[in-house]
C-alpha positions in Angstrom: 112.6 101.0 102.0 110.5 99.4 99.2 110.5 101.2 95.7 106.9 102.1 94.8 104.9 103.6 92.1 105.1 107.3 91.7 101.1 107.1 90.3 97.9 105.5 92.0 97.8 101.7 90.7 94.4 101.1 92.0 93.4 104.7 89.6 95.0 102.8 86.8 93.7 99.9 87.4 90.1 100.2 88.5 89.5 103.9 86.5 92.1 103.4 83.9 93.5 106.9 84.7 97.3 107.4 85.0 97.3 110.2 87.8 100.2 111.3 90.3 100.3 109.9 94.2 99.6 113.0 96.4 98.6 113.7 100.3 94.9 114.2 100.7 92.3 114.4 103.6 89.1 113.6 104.2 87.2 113.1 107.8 89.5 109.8 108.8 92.7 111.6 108.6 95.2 112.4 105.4 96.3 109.5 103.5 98.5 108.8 100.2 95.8 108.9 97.0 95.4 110.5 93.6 92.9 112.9 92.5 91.8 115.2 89.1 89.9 118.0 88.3 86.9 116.7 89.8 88.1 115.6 92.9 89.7 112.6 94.8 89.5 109.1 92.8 91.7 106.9 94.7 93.1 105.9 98.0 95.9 104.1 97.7 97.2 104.1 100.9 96.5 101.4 103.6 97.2 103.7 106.6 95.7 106.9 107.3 98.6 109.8 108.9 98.1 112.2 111.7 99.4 115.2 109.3 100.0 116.6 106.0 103.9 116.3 106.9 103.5 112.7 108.1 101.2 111.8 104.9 104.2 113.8 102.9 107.5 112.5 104.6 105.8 108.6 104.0 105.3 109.6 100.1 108.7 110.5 99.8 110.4 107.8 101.7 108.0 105.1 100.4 106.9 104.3 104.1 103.7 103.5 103.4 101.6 100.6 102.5 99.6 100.2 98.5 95.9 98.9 99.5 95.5 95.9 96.8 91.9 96.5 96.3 89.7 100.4 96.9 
């Protein structure tokens, strides 16, 4: 298990906006992203997961993969 970021990296990076990782959903599926008051601003998740509880369970392990670019 690799140690990641607990906040979106492409958020800081590309909005300059230091927000938490969270599970989200859109049409393609729930994935690992960050959002604010005004709605989702990152994916930052390669992989999109069947469930909230998949999405969730990869969050906490760290099972999932950071995109490199949005």
């Amino acid at each position: 298990m690799s140690q990641q970021a607990s906040f979106g990296q492409l958020a800081l990076i590309y909005c300059g906006k230091l927000l938490p990782l969270e599970v989200l959903q859109s049409a393609a599926g729930h994935y690992i992203g960050t959002r604010n008051s005004e709605g989702p601003v990152s994916r930052e998740s390669r992989e999109y997961f069947r469930s909230y509880a998949a999405a969730q369970s990869a969050l906490e392990s760290g099972g999932w993969s950071q995109l490199a670019n949005p």
